[in-house]
Rosetta silent file (secondary structure, phi, psi, omega in degrees, C-alpha in Angstrom):
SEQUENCE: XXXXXXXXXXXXXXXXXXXXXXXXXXXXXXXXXXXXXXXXXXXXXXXXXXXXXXXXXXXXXXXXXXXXXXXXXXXXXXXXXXXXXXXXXXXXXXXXXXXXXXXXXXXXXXXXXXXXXXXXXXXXXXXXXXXXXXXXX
SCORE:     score description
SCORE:     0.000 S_00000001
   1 L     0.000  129.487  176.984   39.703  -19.401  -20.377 S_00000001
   2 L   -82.115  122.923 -165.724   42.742  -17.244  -20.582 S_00000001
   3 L   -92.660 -167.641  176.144   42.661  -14.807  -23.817 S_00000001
   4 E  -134.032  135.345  108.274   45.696  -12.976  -25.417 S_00000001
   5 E   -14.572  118.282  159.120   45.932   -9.586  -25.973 S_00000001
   6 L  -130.950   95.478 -164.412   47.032   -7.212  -27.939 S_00000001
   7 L  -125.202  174.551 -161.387   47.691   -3.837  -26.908 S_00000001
   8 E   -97.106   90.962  176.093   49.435   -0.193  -27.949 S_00000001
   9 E   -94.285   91.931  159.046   52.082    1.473  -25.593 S_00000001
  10 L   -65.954   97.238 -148.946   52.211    4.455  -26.735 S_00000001
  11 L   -90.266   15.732  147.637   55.779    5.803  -25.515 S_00000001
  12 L   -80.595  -27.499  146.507   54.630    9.656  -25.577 S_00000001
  13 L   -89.198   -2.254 -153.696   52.519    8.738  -22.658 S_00000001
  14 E   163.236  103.428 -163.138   54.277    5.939  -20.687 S_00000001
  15 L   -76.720   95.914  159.125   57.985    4.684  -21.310 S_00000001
  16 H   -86.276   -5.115  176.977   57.249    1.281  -21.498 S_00000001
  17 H   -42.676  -81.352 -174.162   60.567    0.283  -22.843 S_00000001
  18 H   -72.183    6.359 -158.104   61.936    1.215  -19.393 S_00000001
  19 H   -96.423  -15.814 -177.951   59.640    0.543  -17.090 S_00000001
  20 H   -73.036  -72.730  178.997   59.528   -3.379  -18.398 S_00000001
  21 H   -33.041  -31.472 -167.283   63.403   -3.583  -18.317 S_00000001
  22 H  -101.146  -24.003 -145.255   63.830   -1.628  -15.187 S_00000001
  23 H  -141.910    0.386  176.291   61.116   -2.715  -12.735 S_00000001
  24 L    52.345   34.709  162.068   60.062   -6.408  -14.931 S_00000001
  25 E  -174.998  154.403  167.124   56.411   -5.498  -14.563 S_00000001
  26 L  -131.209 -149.797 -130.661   53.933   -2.587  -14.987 S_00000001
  27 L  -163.484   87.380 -150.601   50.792   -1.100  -13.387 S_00000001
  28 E  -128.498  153.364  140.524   48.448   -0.918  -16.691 S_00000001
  29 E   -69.869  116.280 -179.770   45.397    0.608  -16.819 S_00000001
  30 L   -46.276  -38.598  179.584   42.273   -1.466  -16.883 S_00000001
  31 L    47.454 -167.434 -176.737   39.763    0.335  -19.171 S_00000001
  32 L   -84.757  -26.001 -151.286   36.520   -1.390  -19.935 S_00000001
  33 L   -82.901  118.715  172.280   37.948   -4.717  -21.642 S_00000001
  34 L   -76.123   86.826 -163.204   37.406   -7.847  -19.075 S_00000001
  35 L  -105.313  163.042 -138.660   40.718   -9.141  -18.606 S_00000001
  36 L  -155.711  122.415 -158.837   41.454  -11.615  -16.308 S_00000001
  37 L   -76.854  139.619 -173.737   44.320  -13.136  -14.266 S_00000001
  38 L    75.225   53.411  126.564   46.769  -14.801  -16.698 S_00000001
  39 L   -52.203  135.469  164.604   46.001  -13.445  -19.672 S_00000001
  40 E  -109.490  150.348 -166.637   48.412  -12.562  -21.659 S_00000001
  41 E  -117.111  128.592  134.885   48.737   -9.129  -22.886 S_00000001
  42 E  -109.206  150.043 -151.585   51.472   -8.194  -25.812 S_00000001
  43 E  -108.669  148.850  163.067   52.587   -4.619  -26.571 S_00000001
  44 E  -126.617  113.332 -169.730   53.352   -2.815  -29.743 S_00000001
  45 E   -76.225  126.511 -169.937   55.764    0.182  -28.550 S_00000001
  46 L   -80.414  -39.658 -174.348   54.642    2.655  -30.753 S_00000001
  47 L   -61.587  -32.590  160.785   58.927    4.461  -30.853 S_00000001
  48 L   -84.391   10.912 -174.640   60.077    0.931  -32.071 S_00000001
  49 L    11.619   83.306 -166.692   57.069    0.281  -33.940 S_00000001
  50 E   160.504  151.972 -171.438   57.122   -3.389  -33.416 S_00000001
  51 E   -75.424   88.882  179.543   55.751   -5.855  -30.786 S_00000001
  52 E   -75.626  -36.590 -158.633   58.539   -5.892  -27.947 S_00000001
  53 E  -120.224  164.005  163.482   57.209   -7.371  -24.989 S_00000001
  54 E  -119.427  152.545 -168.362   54.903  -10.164  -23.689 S_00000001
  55 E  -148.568  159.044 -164.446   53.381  -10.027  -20.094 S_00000001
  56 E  -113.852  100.482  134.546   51.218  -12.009  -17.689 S_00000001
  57 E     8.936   31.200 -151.892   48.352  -10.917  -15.985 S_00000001
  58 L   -94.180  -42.416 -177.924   48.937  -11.242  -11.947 S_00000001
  59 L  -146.969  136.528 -128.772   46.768   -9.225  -10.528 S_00000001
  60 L  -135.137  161.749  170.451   43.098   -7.140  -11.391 S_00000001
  61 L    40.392   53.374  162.686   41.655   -3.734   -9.413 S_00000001
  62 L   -49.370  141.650  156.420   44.863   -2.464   -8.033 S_00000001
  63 L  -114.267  134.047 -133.646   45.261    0.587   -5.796 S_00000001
  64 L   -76.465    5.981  138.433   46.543    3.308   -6.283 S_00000001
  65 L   -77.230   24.862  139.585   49.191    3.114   -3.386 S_00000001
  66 L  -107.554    0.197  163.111   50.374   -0.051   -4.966 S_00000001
  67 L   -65.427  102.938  159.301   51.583    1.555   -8.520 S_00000001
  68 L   -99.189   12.295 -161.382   55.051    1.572   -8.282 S_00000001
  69 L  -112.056   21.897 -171.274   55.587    2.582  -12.172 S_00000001
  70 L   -77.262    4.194  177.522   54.315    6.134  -11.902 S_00000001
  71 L   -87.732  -26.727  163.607   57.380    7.512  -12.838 S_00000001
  72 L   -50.501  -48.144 -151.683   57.143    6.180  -16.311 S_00000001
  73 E  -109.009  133.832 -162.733   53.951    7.518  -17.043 S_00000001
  74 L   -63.269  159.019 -155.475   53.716   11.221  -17.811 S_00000001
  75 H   -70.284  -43.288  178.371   52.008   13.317  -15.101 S_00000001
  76 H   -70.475  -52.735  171.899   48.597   14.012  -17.339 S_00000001
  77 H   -54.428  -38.220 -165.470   48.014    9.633  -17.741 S_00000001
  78 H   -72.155  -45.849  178.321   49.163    9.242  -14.017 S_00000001
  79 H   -51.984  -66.264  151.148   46.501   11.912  -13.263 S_00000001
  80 H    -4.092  -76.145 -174.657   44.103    9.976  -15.584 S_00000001
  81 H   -58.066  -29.323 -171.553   44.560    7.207  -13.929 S_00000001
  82 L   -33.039  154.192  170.637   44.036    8.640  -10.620 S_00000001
  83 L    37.568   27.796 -151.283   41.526    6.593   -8.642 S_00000001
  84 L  -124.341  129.081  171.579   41.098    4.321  -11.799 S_00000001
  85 L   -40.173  115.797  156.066   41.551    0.311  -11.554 S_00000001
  86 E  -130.435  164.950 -179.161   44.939   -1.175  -12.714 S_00000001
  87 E  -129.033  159.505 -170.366   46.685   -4.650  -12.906 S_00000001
  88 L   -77.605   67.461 -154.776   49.755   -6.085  -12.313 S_00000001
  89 E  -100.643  127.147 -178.863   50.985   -7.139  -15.724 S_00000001
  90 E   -94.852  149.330  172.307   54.541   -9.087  -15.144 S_00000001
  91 E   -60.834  103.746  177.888   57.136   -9.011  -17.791 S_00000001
  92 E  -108.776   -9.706  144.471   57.639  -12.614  -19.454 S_00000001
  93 E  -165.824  146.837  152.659   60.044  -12.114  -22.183 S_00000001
  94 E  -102.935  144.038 -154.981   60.985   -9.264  -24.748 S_00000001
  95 L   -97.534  170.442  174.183   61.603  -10.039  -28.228 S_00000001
  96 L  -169.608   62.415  152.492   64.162   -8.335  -30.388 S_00000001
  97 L  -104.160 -169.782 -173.791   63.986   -9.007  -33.575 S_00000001
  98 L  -118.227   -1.036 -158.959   62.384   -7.692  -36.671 S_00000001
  99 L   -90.483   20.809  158.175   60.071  -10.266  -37.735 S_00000001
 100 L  -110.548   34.777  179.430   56.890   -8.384  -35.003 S_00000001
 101 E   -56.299  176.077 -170.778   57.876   -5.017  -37.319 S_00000001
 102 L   -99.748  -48.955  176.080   54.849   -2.636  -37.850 S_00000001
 103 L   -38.838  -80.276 -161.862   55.779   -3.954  -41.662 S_00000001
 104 L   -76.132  -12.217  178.266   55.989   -7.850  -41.735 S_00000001
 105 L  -100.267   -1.885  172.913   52.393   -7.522  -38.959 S_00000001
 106 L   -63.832   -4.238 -172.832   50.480   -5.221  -41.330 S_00000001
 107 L   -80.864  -55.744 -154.581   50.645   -8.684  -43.381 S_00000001
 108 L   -96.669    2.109  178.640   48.481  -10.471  -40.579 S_00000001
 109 L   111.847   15.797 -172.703   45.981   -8.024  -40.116 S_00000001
 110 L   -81.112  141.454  178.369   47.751   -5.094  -37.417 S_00000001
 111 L   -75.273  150.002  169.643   45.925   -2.098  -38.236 S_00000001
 112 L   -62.017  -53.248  164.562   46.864    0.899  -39.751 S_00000001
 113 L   -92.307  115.493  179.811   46.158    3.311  -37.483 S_00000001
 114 H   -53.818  -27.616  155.669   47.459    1.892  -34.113 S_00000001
 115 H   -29.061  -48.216 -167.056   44.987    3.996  -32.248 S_00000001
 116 H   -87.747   19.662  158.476   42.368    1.444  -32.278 S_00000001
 117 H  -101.083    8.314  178.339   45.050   -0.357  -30.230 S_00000001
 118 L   -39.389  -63.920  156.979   44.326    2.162  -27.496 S_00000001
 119 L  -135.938  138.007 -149.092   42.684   -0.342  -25.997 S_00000001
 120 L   -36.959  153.095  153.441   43.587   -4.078  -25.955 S_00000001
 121 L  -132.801  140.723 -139.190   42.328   -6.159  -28.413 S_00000001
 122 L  -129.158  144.865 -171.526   41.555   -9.798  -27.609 S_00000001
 123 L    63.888 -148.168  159.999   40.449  -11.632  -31.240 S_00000001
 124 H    33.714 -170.156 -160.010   38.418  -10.690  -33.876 S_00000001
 125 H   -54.912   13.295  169.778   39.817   -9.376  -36.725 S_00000001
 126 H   -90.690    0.646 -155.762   43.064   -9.766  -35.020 S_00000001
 127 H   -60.474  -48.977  171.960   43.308  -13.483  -34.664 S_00000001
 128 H   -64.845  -38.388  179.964   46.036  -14.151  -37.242 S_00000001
 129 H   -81.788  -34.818  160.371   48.238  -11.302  -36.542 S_00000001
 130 H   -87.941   10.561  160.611   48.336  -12.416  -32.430 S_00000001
 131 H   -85.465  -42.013  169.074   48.576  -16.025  -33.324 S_00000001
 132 H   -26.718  -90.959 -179.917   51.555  -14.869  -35.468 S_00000001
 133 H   -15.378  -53.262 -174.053   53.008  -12.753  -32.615 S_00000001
 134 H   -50.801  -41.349 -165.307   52.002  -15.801  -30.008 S_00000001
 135 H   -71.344  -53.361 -178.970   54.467  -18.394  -32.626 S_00000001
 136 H   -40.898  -27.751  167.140   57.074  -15.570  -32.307 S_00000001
 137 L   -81.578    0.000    0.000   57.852  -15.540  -28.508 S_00000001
């Protein structure tokens, strides 16, 4: 079964603004959370505080000659990352509007401190605020 996602792009580590826009896809880091291809993952860009983009799942335990987004990501996360599993998450639309604000999803359950969006969160006490998000796209 394909979950949804919800995860934190912090843009102090990793411009995802451009790297969606410029290159339609990114290179994510895997972490411990068993994701799966087509899953969807959507991000809340921490400099726009609000959920811009939604992405697809394509491909799991990349290597790291096949990261073509390292220019995005600041040299200490690229380092991080070194020798570290990533997937292919393709760009499938971005929204741009106001109504996935840090404001109107603090309504639905988005936490305060976005940190414990560090790494994705699939459910649980999130269920309302990424079925919101999910109606919104």
């Amino acid at each position: 079964m394909e979950k949804i996602w919800l995860a934190y792009a912090n843009t102090q580590k990793f411009d995802a603004i451009e790297c969606f826009r410029t290159l339609g896809h990114s290179n994510w880091k895997m972490g411990s959370r068993n994701f799966s291809v087509g899953d969807t993952i959507y991000f809340y860009v921490s400099s726009e505080r609000k959920v811009m983009f939604k992405t697809r799942v394509k491909k799991l335990n990349m290597r790291n000659e096949e990261w073509d987004d390292d220019i995005y990501w600041t040299e200490k996360e690229r380092l991080k990352a070194l020798d570290k599993p990533r997937m292919l998450l393709e760009l499938e639309s971005e929204y741009d509007g106001v109504e996935l604000s840090e404001e109107i999803l603090s309504q639905y359950g988005l936490p305060e401190k976005k940190s414990l969006l560090q790494q994705p969160v699939y459910g649980g006490g999130l269920s309302s605020c990424i079925e919101y998000i999910k109606n919104k796209f």
